[in-house]
C-alpha positions, 0 to 999 in steps of 0.5 A: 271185202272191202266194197262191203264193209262200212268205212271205219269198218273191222275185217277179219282175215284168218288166212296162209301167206307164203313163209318166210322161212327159207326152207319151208317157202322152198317146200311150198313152191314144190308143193304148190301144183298139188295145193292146187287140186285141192283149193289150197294155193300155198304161195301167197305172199303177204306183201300182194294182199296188203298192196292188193286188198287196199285195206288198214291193216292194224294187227297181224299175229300168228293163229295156230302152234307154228304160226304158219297161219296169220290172223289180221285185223285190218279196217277199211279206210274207205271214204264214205259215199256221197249220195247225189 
């Protein structure tokens, strides 16, 4: 994402990370072999995409009822290239 962005750049991310609810991160991990057949991978933690993504991330707020999943806002702090 963030090699494709312009720097100063907004991304968008609508995604699930691992709860932090004690009950239902317990219930993800027991779950999480059969996320997986379907393409779904629920232990995700929030933490390793801020650190992994390298991106800015300005707002993070919940997305549907139970807030099980977060929209972030984040912008790409990428310094621009310098053509030779």
């Amino acid at each position: 994402m963030r090699r494709v962005c312009i720097p100063g750049g907004t991304i968008v991310v609508v995604n699930h990370f691992t709860s932090e609810n004690l009950a239902a991160r317990f219930i993800e991990k027991r779950l999480a072999g059969l996320a997986r057949h379907i393409g779904f991978h629920a232990d995700f933690p929030f933490d390793t995409f801020a650190r992994d993504s390298q991106l800015s991330i300005r707002e993070v707020r919940p997305s549907n009822l139970f807030g099980y999943w977060k929209l972030l806002r984040c912008v790409n702090e990428k310094p621009a290239s310098n053509p030779g």
